[in-house]
VEXGU-35316 format. One record per residue (C-alpha): residue number from 1; residue in three letters; x, y, z. Coordinates in nm, 4 decimals. Example, Ala and Ser with C-alpha at 12.3 -4.5 7.8 and 13.67 -1.06 7.14 Angstrom:
% VEXGU-35316
@k:1, r:Ala, px:1.2300, py:-0.4500, pz:0.7800
@k:2, r:Ser, px:1.3670, py:-0.1060, pz:0.7140
END
This chain:
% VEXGU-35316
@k:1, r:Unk, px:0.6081, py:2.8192, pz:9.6555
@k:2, r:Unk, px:0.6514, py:3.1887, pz:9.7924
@k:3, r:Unk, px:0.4944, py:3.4714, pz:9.6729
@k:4, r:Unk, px:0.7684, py:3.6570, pz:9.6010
@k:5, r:Unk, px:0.8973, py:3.3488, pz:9.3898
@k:6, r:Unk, px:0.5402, py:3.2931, pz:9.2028
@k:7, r:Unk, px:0.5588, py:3.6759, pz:9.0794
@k:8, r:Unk, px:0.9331, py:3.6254, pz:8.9614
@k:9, r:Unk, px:0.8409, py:3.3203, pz:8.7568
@k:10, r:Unk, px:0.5027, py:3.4141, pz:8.5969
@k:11, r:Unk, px:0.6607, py:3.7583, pz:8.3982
@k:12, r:Unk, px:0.9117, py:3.5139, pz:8.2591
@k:13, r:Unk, px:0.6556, py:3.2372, pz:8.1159
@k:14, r:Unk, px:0.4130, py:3.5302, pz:7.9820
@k:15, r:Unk, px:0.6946, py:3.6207, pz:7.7687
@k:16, r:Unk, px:0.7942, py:3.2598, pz:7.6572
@k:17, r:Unk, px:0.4353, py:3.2210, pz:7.5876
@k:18, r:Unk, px:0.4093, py:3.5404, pz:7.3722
@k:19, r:Unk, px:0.6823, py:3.4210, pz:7.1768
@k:20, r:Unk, px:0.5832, py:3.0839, pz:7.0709
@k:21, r:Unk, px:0.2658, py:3.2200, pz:6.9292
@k:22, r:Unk, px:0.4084, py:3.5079, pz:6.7558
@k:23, r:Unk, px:0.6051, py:3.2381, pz:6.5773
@k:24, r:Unk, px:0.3189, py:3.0362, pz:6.4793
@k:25, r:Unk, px:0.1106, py:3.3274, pz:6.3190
@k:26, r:Unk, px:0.0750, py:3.3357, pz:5.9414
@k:27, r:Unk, px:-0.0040, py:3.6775, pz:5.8189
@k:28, r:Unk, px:-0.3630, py:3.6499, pz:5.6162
@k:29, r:Unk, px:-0.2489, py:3.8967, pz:5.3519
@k:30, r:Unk, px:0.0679, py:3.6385, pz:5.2297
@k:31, r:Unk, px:-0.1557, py:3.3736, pz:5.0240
@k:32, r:Unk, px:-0.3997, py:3.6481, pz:4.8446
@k:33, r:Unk, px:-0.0684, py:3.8518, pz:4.7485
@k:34, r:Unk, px:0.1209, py:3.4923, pz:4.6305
@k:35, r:Unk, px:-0.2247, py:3.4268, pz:4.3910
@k:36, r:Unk, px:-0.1776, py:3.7418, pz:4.2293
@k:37, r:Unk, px:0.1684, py:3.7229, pz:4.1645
@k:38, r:Unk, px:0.1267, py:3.3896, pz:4.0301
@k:39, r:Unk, px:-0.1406, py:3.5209, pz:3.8331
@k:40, r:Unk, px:0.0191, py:3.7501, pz:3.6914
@k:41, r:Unk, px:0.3512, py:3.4887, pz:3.5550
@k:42, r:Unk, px:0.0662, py:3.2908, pz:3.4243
@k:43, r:Unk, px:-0.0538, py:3.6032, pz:3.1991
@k:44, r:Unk, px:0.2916, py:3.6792, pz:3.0781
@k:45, r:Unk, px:0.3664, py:3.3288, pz:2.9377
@k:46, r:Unk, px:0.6855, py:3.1045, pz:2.9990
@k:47, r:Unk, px:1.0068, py:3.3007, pz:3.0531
@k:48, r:Unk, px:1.2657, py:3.3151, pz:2.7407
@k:49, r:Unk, px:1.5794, py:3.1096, pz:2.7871
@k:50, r:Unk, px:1.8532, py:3.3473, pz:2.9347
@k:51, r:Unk, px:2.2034, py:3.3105, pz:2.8026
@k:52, r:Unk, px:2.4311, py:3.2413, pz:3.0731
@k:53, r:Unk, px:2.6754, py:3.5080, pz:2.9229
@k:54, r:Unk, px:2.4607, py:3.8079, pz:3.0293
@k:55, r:Unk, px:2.5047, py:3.7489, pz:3.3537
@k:56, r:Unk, px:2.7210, py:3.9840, pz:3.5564
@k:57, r:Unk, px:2.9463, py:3.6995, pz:3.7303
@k:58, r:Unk, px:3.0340, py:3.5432, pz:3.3631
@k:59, r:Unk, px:3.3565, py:3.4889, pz:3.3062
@k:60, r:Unk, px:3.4087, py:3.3379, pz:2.9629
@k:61, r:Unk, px:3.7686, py:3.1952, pz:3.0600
@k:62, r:Unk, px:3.6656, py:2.9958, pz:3.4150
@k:63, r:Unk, px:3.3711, py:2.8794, pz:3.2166
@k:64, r:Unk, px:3.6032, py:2.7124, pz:2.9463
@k:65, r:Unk, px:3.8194, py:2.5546, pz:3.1855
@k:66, r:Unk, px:3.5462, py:2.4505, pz:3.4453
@k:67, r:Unk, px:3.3723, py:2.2577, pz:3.1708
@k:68, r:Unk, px:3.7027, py:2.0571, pz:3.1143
@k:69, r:Unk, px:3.7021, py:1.9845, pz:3.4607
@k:70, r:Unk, px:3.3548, py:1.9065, pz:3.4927
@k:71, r:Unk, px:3.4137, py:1.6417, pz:3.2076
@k:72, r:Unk, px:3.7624, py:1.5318, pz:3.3891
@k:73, r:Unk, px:3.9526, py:1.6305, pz:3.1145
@k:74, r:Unk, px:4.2513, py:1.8142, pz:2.9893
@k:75, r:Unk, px:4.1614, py:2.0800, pz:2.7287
@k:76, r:Unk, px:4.4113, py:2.3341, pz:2.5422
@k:77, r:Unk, px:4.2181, py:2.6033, pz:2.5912
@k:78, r:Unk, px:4.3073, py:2.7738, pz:2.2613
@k:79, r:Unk, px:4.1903, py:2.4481, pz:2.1093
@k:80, r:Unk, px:3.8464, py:2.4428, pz:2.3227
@k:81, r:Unk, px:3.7788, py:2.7960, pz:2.2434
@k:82, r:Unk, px:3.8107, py:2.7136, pz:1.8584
@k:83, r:Unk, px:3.6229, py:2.4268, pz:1.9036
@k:84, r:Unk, px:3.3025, py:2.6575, pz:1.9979
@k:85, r:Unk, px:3.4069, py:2.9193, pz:1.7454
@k:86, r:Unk, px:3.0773, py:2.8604, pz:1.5889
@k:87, r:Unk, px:3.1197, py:3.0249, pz:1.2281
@k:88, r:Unk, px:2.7954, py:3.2276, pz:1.2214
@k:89, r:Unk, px:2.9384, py:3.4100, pz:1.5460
@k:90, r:Unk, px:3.2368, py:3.5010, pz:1.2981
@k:91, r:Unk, px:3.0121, py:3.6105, pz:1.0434
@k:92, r:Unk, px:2.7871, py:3.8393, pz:1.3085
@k:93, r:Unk, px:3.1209, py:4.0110, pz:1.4283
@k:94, r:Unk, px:3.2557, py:4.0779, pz:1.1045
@k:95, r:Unk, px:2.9310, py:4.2776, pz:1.0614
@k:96, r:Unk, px:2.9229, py:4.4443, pz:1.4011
@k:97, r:Unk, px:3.2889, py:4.5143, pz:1.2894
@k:98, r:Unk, px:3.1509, py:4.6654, pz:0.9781
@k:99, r:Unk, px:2.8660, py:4.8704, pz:1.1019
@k:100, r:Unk, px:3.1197, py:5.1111, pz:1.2972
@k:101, r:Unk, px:3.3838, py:5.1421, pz:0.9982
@k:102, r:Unk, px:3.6250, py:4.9095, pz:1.1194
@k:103, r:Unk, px:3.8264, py:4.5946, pz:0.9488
@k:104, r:Unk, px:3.6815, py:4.2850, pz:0.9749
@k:105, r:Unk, px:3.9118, py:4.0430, pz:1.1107
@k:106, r:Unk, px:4.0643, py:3.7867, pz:0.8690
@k:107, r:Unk, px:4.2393, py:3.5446, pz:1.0749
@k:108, r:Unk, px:3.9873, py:3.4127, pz:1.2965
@k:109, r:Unk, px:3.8832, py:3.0666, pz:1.2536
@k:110, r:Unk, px:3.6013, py:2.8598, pz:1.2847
@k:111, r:Unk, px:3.5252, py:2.5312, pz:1.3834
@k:112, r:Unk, px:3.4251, py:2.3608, pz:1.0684
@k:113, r:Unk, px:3.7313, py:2.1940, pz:0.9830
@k:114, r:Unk, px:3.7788, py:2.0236, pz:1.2844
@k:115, r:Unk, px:3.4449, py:1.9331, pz:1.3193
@k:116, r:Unk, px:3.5142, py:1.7137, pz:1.0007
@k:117, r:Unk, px:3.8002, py:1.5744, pz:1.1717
@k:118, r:Unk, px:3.5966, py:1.4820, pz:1.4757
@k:119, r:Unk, px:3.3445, py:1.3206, pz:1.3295
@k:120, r:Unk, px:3.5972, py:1.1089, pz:1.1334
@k:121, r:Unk, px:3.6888, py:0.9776, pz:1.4783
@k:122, r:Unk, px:3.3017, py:0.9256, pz:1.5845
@k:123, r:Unk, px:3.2899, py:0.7209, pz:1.3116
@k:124, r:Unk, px:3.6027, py:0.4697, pz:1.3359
@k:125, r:Unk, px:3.5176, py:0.4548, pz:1.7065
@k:126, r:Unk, px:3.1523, py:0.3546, pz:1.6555
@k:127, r:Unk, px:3.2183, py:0.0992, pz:1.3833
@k:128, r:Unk, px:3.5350, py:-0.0555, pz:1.5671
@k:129, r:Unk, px:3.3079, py:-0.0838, pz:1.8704
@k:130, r:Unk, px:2.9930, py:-0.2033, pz:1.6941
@k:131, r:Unk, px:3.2188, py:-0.4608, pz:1.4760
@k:132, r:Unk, px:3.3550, py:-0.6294, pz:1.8335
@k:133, r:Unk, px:3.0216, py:-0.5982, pz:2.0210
@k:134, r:Unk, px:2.8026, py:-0.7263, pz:1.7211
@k:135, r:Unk, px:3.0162, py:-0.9407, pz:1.5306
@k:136, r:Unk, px:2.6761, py:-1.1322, pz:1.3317
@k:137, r:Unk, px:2.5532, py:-0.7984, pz:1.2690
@k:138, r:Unk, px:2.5453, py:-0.7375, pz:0.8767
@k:139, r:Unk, px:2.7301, py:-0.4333, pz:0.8014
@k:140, r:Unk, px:2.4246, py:-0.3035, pz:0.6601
@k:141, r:Unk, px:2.2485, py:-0.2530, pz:0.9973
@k:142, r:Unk, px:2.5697, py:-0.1444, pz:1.1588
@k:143, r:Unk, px:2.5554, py:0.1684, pz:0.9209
@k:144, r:Unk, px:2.1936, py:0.2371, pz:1.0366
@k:145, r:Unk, px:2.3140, py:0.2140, pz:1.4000
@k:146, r:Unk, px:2.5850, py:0.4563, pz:1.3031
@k:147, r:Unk, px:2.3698, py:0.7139, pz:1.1533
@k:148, r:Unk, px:2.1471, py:0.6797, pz:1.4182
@k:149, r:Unk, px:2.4467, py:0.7573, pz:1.6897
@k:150, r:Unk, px:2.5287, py:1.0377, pz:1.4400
@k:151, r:Unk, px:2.2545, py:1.2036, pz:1.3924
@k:152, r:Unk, px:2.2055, py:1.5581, pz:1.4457
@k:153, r:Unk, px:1.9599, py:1.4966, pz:1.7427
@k:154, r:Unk, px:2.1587, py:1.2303, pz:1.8976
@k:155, r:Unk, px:2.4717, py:1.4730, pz:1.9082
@k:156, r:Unk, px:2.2772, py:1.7577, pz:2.0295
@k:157, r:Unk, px:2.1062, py:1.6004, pz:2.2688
@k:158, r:Unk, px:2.4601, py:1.4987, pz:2.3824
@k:159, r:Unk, px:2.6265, py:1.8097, pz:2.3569
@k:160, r:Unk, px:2.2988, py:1.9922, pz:2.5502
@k:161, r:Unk, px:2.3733, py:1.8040, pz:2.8471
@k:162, r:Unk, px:2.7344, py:1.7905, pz:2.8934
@k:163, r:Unk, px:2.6923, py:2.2271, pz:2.8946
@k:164, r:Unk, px:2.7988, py:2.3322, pz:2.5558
@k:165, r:Unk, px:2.4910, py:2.5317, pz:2.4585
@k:166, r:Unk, px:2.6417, py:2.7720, pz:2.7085
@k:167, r:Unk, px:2.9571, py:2.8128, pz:2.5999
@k:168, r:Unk, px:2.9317, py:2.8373, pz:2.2165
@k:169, r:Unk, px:2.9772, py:3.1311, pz:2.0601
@k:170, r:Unk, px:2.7294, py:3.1695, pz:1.7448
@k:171, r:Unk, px:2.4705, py:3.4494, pz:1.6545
@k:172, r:Unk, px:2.1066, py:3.2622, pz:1.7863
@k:173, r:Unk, px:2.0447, py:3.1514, pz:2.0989
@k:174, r:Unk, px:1.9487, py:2.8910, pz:2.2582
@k:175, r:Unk, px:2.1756, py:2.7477, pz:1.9629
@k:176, r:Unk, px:2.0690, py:2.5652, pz:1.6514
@k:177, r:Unk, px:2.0730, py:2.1598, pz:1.7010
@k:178, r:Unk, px:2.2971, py:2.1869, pz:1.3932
@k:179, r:Unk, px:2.5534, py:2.4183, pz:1.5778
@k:180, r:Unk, px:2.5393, py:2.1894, pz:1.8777
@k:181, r:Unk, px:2.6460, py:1.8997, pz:1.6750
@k:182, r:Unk, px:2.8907, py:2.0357, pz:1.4895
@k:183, r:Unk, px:3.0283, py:2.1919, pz:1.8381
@k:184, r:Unk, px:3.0071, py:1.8352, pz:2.0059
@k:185, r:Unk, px:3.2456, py:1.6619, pz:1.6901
@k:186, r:Unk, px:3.4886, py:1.9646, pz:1.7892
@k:187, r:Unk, px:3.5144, py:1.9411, pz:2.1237
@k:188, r:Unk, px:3.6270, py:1.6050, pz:2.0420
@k:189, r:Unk, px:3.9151, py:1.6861, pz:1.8218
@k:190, r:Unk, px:4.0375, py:1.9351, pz:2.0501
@k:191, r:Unk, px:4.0092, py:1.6888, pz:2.2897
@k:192, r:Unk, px:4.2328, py:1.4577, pz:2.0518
@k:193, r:Unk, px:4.4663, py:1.7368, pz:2.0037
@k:194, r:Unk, px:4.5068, py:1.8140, pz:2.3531
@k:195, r:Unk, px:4.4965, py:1.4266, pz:2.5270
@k:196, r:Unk, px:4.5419, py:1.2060, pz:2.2411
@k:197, r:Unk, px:4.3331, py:0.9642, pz:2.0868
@k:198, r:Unk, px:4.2967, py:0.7015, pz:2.3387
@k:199, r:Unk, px:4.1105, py:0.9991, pz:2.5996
@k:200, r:Unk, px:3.8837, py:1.1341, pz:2.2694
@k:201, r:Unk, px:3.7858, py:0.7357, pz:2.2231
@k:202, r:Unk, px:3.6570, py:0.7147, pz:2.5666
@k:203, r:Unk, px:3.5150, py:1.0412, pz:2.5777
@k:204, r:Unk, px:3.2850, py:0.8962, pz:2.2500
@k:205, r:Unk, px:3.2165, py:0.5673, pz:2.4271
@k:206, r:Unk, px:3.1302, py:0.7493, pz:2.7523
@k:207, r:Unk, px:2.8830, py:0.9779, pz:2.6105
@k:208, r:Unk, px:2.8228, py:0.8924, pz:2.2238
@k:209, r:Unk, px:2.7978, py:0.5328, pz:2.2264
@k:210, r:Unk, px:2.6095, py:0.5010, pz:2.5651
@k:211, r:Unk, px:2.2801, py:0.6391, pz:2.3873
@k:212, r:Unk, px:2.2043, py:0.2844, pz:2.2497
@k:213, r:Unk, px:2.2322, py:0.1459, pz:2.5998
@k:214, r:Unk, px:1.8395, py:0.1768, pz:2.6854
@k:215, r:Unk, px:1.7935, py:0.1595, pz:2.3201
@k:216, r:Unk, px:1.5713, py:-0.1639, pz:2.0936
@k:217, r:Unk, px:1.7869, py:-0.1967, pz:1.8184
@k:218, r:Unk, px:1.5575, py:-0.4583, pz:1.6739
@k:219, r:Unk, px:1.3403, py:-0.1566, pz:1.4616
@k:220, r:Unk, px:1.6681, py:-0.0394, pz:1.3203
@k:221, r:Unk, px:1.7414, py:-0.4532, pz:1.1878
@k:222, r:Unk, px:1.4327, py:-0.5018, pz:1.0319
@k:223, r:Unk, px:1.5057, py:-0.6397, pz:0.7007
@k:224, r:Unk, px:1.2047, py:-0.5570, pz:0.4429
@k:225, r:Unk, px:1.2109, py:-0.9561, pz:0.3154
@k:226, r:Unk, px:1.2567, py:-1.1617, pz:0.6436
@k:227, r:Unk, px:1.1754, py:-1.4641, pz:0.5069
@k:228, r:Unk, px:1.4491, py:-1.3830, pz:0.2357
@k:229, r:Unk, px:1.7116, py:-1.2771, pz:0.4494
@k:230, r:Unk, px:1.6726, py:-1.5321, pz:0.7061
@k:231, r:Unk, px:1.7150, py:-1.8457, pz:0.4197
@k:232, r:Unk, px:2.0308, py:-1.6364, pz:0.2968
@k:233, r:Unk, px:2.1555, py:-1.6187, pz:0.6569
@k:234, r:Unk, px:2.1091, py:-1.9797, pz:0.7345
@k:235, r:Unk, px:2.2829, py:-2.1155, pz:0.3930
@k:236, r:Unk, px:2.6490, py:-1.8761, pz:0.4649
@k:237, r:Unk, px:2.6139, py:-2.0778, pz:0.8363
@k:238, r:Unk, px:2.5654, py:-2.3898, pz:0.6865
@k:239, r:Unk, px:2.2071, py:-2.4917, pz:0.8099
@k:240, r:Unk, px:1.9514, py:-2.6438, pz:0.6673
@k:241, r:Unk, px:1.5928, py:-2.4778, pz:0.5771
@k:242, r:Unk, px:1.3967, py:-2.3508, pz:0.8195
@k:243, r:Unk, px:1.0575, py:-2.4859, pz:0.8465
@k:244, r:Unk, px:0.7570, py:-2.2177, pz:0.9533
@k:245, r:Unk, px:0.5154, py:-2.4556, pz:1.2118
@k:246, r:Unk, px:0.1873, py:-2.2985, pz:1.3176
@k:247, r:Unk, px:0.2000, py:-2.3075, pz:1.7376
@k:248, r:Unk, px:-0.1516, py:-2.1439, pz:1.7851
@k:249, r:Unk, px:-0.4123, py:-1.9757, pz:1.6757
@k:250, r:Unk, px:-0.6863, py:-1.7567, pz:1.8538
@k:251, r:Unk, px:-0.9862, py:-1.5944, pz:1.7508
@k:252, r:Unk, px:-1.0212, py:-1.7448, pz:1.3759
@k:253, r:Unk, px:-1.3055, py:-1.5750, pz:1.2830
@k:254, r:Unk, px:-1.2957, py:-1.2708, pz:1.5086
@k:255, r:Unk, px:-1.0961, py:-0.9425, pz:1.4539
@k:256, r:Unk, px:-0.8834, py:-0.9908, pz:1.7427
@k:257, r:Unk, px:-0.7144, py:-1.3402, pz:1.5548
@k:258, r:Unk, px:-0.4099, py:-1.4343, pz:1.6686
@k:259, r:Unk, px:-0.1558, py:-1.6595, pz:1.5173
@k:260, r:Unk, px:0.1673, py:-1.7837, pz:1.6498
@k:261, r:Unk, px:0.4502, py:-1.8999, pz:1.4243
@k:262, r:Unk, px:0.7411, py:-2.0907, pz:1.5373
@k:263, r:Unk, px:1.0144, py:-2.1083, pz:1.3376
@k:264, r:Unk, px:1.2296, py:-2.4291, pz:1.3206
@k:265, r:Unk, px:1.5580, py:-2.5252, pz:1.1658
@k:266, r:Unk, px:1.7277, py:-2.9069, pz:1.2231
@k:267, r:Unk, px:1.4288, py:-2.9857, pz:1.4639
@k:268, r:Unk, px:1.5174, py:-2.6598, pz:1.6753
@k:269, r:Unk, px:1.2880, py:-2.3267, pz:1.7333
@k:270, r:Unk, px:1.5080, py:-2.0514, pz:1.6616
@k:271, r:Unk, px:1.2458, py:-1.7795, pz:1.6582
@k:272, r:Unk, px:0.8375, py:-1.7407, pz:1.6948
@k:273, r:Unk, px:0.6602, py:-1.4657, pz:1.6528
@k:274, r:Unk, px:0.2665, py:-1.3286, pz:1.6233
@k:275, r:Unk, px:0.0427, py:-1.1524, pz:1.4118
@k:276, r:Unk, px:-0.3569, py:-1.1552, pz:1.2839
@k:277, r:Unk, px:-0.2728, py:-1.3831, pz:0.9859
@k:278, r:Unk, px:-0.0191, py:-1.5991, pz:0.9191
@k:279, r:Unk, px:0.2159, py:-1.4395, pz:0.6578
@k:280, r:Unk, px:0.2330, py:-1.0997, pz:0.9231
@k:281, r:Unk, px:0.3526, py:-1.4008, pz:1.1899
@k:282, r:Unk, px:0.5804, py:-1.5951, pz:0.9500
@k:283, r:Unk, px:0.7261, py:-1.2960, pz:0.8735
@k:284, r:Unk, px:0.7678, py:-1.1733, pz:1.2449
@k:285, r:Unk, px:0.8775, py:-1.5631, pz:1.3205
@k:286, r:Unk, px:1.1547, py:-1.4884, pz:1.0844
@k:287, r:Unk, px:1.2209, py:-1.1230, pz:1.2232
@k:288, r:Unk, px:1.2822, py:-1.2804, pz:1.5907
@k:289, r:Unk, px:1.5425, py:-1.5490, pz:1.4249
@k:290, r:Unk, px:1.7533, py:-1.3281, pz:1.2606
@k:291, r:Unk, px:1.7284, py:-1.0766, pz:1.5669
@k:292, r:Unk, px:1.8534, py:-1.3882, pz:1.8277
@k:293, r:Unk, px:2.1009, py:-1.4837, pz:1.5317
@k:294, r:Unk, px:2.2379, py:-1.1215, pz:1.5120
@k:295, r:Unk, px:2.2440, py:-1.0236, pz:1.8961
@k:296, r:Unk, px:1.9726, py:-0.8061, pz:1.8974
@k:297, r:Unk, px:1.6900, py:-0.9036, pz:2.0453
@k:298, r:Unk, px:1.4783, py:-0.6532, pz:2.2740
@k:299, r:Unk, px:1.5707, py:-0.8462, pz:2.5741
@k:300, r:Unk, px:1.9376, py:-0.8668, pz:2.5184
@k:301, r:Unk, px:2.2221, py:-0.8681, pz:2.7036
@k:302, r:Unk, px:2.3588, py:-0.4572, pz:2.8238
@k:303, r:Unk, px:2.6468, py:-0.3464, pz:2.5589
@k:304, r:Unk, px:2.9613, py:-0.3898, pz:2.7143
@k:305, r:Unk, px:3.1186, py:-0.0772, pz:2.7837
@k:306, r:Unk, px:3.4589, py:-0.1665, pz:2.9055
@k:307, r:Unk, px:3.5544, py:-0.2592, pz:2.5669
@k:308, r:Unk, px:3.9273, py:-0.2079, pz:2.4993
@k:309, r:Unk, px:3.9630, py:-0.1011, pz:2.0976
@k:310, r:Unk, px:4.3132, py:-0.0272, pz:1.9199
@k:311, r:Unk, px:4.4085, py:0.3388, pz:1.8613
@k:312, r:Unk, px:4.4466, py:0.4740, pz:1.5240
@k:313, r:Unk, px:4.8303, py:0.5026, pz:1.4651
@k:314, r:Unk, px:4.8330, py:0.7521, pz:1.1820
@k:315, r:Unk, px:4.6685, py:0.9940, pz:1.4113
@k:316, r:Unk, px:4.9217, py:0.9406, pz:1.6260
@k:317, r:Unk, px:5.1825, py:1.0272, pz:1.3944
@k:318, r:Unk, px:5.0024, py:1.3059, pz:1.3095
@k:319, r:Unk, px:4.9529, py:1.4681, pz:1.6240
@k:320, r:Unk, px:5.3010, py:1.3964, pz:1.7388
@k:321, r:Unk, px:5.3919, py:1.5887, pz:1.3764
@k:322, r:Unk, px:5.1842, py:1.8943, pz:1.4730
@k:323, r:Unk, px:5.3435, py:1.9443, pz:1.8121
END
C-alpha cells in the first residue's frame, strides 16, 4: 500500500470508528433520572380512569358508528344513541339546564323502555337455546342458568368489553355496572330495530350466551336432596331403583377418610362420587348421576354454538308495523 493511499484511508476509519461508539454510549444520568420519576408515580397513587370524551380528537358521532362497525353491525344511529341515553345523564342536564335559567328539555328520552324490551329478547333467546342444548335439564336449573347469564355482572362484564362504557352518556364515570347492563339490553333492541331479530339473536348468542362456555354448570344443578331427586328422576324414565354400593374406603380411622360411592341402577354405574363419610359420598354419588343424566357434567361436551333457533314472529310484525 502507498503512503499517500494509507493517509487517505485511515481519516475515513477514525471517523467510522468514532461513530460506532458514540452509538453505543448510554448517558449515566438516564437511569438515576428514570428512578425518580418512577418514584415519584409511585407516591401519587394509580392514575384515575380518563373518560375517552375529554379528549381533544373525540368525536361523539365516528365513535357511534365505529362501534357498529367494530361489532359488524348495522346500527340506526338515532336508535344507538338512545340506546346509551342513560337516564341519569337526562336528569344531570336538566339541572345544568336549570342552573343558568333555561328550560329543561321535555322530549328527550331515555333508554329504559327499551332496555325492557331487550331483555325480553335475552330471555326467549337464552331459554330457546338452553331448551335445545339441554333438553334433560329441569326447567328449574334452566332458570338459574338464566339468571346467572342475566345478571348484572354478567351483562356488564359484557357490555365493558365490547366498548360501551365509553360511549354512554350518564352522570358517573367509569359507569355504574347497573347502567352498563341496562345499556347492553338496549343496544340490543336497537339492534332489533335496526337489523331485525334474527342479527339481535346472534348478537346474544355471540356474546351473552358464550359466557357459560368455560363455565361448570354442575354448582348451579345441585339439587339440595340428591338422593330425592335422583329416585324421582329415575321413576318419570322408567328405571328401576338405584342401589348405593360402597367401591372404597381409605383412611377409616384417620381424618383424611375417604369413601367412594358408586351408584348403580339395573346392574349399571351411572354415577360415583367421594366424600369423608358415606352419606357426604352417597349424596355426591347421586349428584354425579343426575349431572351425567342432565348433560352437565364438569367434563362435558363444548355448547354448541351454531345452533339455528326460530325467530319470534310477532316481533316481526311489530317491527315491520313501526317502519
Amino acid at each position: 500500500m502507498s503512503l499517500r493511499l494509507k493517509y487517505l484511508i485511515k481519516p475515513a476509519t477514525c471517523l467510522l470508528r468514532n461513530n460506532l461508539q458514540g452509538q453505543r454510549e448510554f448517558h449515566r444520568w438516564v437511569a438515576p433520572t428514570l428512578r425518580v420519576l418512577k418514584k415519584k408515580k409511585d407516591s401519587l397513587g394509580p392514575e384515575p380512569p380518563v373518560n375517552r370524551s375529554t379528549f381533544i380528537e373525540w368525536n361523539y358521532n365516528a365513535e357511534i358508528y365505529a362501534f357498529g362497525k367494530r361489532l359488524g353491525e348495522d346500527f340506526d344511529q338515532s336508535a344507538l344513541k338512545q340506546a346509551l341515553l342513560d337516564e341519569s345523564y337526562i336528569k344531570k342536564l336538566a339541572k345544568e339546564q336549570k342552573s343558568v335559567g333555561l328550560e329543561a328539555e321535555t322530549n328527550i328520552k331515555s333508554n329504559m323502555d327499551m332496555a325492557e324490551e331487550g331483555e325480553t329478547l335475552i330471555q326467549d333467546y337464552i331459554n330457546k337455546y338452553l331448551t335445545t342444548t339441554l333438553p334433560y335439564l329441569p326447567n328449574k336449573y334452566i332458570e338459574t342458568i338464566q339468571e346467572f347469564l342475566l345478571s348484572t355482572g354478567t351483562l356488564a362484564y359484557v357490555a365493558n368489553h365490547i366498548g360501551i362504557n365509553d360511549l354512554v352518556l350518564c352522570e358517573d364515570f367509569p359507569p355504574k355496572e347497573e347502567t352498563l347492563a341496562v345499556c347492553l339490553k338496549s343496544v340490543i333492541q336497537a339492534l332489533a330495530l335496526s337489523s331485525g331479530l334474527d342479527r339481535s339473536s346472534l348478537f346474544i348468542r355471540d356474546f351473552i350466551v358464550t359466557q357459560i362456555a368455560t363455565k361448570d354448570l354442575s354448582p348451579m344443578c345441585t339439587p339440595d336432596n340428591p338422593l330425592e331427586e335422583l329416585s324421582q328422576s329415575l321413576m318419570e324414565r322408567g328405571m328401576p331403583p338405584f342401589e348405593p354400593r360402597l367401591i372404597s374406603a381409605i383412611g377409616k380411622n384417620s381424618i383424611l377418610a375417604n369413601y367412594e360411592v358408586g351408584m348403580y341402577c339395573d346392574r349399571q354405574m351411572i354415577g360415583r362420587g367421594c366424600g369423608e363419610s358415606i352419606e357426604i359420598a352417597q349424596d355426591m354419588a347421586a349428584c354425579d348421576s343426575l349431572w351425567r343424566m342432565w348433560g352437565v357434567t364438569p367434563n362435558k361436551k363444548p355448547f354448541p354454538f351454531d345452533v339455528r333457533l326460530s325467530t319470534n314472529n310477532n316481533f316481526r310484525s311489530k317491527q315491520l308495523s313501526a317502519s
